[in-house]
C-alpha positions in Angstrom: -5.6 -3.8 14.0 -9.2 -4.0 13.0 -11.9 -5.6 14.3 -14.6 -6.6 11.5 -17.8 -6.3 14.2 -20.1 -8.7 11.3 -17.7 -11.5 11.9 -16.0 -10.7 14.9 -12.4 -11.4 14.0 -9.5 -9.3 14.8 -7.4 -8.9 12.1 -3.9 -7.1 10.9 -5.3 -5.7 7.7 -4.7 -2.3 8.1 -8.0 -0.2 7.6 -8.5 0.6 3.9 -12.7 1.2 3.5 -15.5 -0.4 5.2 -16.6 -2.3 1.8 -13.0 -3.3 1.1 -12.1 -4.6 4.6 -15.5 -6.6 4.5 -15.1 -8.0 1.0 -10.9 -8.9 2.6 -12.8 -10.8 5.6 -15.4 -12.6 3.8 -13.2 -14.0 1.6 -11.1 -15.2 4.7 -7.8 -12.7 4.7 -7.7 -11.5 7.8 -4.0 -11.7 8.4 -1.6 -10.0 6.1 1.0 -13.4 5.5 -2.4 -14.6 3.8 -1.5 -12.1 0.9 1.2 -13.5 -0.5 0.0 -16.3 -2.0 -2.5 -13.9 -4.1 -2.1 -11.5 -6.6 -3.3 -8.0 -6.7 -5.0 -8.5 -9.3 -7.2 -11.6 -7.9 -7.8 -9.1 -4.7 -9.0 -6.4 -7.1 -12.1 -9.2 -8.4 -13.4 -8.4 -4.9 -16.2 -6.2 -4.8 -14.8 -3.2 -2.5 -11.1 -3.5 -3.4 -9.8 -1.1 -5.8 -6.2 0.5 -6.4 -6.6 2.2 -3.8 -6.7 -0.6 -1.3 -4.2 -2.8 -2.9 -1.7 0.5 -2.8 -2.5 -0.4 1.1 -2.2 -3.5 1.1 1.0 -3.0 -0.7 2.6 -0.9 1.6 2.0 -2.5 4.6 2.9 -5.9 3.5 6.5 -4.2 2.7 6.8 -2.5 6.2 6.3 -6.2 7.3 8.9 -7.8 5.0 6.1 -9.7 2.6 4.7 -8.6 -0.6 1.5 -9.8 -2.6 2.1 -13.4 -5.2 3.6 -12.7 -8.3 0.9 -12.4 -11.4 
């Protein structure tokens, strides 16, 4: 779980970079069911997300049953 300590809000994101988990939490996801109604590829128009981060994302939504919206 992390803990964004600008905003104060506990989150299940898992921890992918300090810009990418900021960029996730100012745009408002800071649970991961949030992600399935976008695609990767409107996550990767954040500044701070990159392949990298969506791979993340990726894999933890699996190991929680969910997956990101379909493009």
């Amino acid at each position: 779980m992390v803990q964004n300590k600008r905003k104060n809000v506990e989150s299940d994101i898992p921890n992918i970079s300090k810009p990418a988990n900021s960029a996730l939490v100012l745009a408002g996801y800071v649970k991961l069911e949030q992600f399935e109604k976008v695609t990767e590829s409107d996550l990767l128009k954040l500044h701070g997300v990159g392949p990298k981060g969506i791979r993340i994302l990726r894999e933890a939504l699996k190991e929680n049953g969910l997956s990101f919206a379909k493009e």
